[in-house]
C-alpha positions in Angstrom: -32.3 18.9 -90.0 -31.7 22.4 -89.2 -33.5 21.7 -85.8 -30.7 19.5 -84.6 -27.9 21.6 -84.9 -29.9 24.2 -83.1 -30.4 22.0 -80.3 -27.2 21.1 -80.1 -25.6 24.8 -80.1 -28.3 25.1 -77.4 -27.4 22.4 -75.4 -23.9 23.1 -75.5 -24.5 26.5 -74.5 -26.5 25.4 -71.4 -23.6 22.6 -70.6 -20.8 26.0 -70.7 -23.3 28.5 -68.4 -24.0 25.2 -65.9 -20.8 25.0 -65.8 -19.5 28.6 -65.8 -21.9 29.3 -62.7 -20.5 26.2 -61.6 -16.8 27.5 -61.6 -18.2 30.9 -60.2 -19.5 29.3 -57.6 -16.9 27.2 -56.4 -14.1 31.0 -57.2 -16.9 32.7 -55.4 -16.4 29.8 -52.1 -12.5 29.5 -52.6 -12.4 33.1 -52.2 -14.7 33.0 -49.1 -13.1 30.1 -47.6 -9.5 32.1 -47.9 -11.1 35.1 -46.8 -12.2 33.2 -43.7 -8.7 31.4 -43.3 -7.4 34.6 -43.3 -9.1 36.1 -41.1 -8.1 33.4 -38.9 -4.7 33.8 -39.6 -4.8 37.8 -38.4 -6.8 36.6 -35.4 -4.0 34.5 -34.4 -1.7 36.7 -35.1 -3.2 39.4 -33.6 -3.4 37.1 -30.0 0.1 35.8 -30.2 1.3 39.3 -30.6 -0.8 40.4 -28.1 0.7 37.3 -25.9 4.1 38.2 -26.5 3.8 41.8 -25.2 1.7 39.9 -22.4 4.8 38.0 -21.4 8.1 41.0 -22.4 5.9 43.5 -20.1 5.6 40.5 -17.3 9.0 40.0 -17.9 10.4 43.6 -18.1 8.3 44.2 -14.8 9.9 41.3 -12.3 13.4 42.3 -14.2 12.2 45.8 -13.3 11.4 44.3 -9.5 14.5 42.2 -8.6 16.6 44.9 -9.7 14.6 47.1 -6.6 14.5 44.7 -4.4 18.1 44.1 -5.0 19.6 47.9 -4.8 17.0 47.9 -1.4 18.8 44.9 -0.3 22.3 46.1 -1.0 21.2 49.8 0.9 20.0 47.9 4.1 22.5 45.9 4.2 24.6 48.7 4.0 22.9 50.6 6.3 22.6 47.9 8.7 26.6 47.3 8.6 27.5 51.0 8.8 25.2 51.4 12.0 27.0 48.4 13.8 30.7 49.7 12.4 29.6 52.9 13.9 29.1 51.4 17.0 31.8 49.7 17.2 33.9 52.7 16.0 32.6 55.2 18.7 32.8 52.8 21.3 37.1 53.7 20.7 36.4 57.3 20.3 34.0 58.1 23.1 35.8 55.8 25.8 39.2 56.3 28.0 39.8 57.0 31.5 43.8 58.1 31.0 45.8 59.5 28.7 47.2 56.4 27.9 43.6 54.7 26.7 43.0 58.5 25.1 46.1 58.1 23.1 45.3 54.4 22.1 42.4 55.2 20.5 43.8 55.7 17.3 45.6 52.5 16.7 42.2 50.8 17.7 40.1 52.8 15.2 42.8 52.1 12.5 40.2 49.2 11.3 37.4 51.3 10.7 38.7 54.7 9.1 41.0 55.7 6.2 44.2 57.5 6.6 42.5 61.3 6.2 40.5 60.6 8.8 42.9 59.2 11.1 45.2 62.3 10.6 42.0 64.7 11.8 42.9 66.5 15.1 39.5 67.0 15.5 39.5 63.4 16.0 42.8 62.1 17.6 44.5 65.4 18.8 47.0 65.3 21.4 46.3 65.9 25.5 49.3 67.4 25.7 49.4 70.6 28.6 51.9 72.3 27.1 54.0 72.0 29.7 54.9 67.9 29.3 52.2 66.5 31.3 48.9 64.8 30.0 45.7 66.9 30.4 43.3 63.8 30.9 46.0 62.4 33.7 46.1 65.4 35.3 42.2 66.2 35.7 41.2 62.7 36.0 38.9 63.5 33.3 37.1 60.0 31.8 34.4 59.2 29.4 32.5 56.3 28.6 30.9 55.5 24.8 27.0 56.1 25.5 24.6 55.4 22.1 25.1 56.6 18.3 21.9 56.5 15.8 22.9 56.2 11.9 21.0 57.9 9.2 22.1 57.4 5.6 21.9 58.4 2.3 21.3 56.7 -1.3 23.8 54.2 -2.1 26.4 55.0 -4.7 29.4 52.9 -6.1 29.8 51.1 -2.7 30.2 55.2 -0.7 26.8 56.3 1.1 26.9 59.5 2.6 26.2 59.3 6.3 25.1 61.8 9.8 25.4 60.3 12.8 24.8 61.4 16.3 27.1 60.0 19.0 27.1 60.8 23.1 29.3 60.1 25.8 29.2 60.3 29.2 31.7 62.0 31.4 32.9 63.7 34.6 31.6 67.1 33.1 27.9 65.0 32.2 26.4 64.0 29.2 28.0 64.7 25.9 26.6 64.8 22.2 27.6 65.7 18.8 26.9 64.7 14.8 29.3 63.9 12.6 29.6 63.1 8.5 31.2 60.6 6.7 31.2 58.3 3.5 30.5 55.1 4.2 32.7 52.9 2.3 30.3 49.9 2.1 33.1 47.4 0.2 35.8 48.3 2.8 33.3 48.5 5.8 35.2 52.0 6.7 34.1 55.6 7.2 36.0 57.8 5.1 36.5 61.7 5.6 34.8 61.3 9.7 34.6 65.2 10.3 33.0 66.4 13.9 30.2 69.1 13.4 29.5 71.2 16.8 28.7 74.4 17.9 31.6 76.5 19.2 31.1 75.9 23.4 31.7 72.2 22.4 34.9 72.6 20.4 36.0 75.2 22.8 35.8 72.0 25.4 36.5 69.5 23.2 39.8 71.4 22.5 40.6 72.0 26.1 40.0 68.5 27.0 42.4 67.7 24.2 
């Protein structure tokens, strides 16, 4: 009788460690399976992270471009429109054949210059003799607008600084000088147009004048 109960403990026991290996196992693949899942997870993550910074650089880089290309654009097409207003502005200054056309000169550049520039005697001084008659009457002097060539600086708040080199021809022969100026790119005007020379040439420029 005592044989049963034994048995009995003992199968009882073997039913509890079949079944506690069986729940170990199945912890033991849970565990593995989230481990795997997880990994997975991080994997994912990992690439879509990866993906994202992919994509901001992409986009910080053409952001990065269009702004280039599109201060490049706005400086050639400033360039471009200063080099033709310059043409277009020397063309006034460099050309007259009287006193009258010489004296003109500043109502026709009007368009193209601001008031400080348009007050410069360097510019628009008078042919006056000193003795009532006109200088450019009197000597038959003329002069005829030849070629200018732009160069320009970087583009700032619509003003880029500008040189440019201007030559007439004359009675006297051919004639050429630089000047400086701010380009007023939203105006399409030359602001503070100041003549740079050597001293011969404003000693005739100031004769002529």
């Amino acid at each position: 009788m005592r044989k049963k109960p034994f048995m009995y403990i003992c199968i009882i026991l073997g039913i509890l460690i079949v079944l506690t290996g069986i729940l170990i196992g199945r912890r033991e693949m849970l565990i593995h399976n989230y481990q795997q899942q997880s990994q997975t997870y991080q994997q994912r993550i990992s690439s879509l992270n990866a993906n994202i910074a992919s994509e901001k650089l992409a986009v910080e880089k053409i952001a990065n471009a269009k702004s280039l290309n599109r201060n490049s654009r706005q400086w050639t097409e400033a360039e471009d429109k200063a080099t033709q207003t310059s043409g277009n502005l020397f063309s006034i200054l460099l050309t007259f054949s009287s006193s009258k056309q010489y004296s003109q000169r500043k109502t026709l550049a009007k368009k193209y210059l601001d008031d400080t520039s348009l007050k410069n005697p360097q510019l628009f001084g008078s042919d006056d003799d000193g003795s009532g008659g006109h200088y450019i009457d009197l000597s038959g002097l003329s002069a005829q607008y030849d070629t200018s060539t732009l160069s320009a600086g970087a583009i700032s708040d619509n003003k880029m600084p500008v040189v440019i080199k201007a030559s007439l021809k004359s009675n006297n022969g051919v004639s050429e000088d630089l000047y400086t100026a701010d380009y007023d790119y939203a105006n399409d005007k030359f602001l503070n147009l100041v003549k740079l020379t050597n001293l011969a040439q404003t000693t005739t420029s100031s004769s002529n004048q």
